[in-house]
Steps between C-alpha positions, in 0.01 A plus 500: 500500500693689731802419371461632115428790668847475680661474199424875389688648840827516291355750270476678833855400573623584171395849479649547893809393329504668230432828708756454733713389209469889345543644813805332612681493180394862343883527362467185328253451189617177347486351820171578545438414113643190600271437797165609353563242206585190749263593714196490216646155317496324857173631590369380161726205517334371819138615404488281201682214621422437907158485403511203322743332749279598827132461362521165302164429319522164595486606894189725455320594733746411766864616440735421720808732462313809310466725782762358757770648251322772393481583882910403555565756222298739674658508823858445342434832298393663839797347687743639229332869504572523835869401420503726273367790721734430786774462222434796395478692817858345584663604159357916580630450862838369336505809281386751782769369725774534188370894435540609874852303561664686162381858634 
């Protein structure tokens, strides 16, 4: 049971995304555009079709892969935010470093 729960964290992880996603790239709309819209078909992509895969009828009550992958996705998403924030921190460093050398 846990796991279909699991399976809503990347709505969580889609709107951190898409968040960072506007702030990062302010100067660039159809990126963004371009973002938002793969974003939303994956997300409904996966919602429509993992369930089927993971929670077999024919395995009810006891499924056997339903929440171990909905709990690798989980901490893959986590693992790849914090990529993403160190990335990030590197990159404004990078830029900092640039500004202060051409003064």
């Amino acid at each position: 049971m846990a796991g279909w729960y699991l399976n809503y964290l990347g709505r969580v992880s889609m709107m951190l995304l898409l968040a960072w996603a506007s702030t990062r790239l302010y100067h660039e709309p159809e990126v963004r555009t371009f973002l938002f819209a793969t974003g939303t078909y994956f997300a409904y992509l996966m919602n429509a079709f993992f369930p089927i895969a993971v929670y077999p009828a024919k395995d009810a009550p006891k499924w056997r892969i339903g929440a171990k992958l909905y709990l690798g996705f989980a901490v893959f998403s986590t693992l790849l935010f914090i990529i993403i924030y160190f990335a990030f921190k590197w990159e404004d460093k990078k830029t900092r470093n640039r500004s202060t050398v051409e003064e």
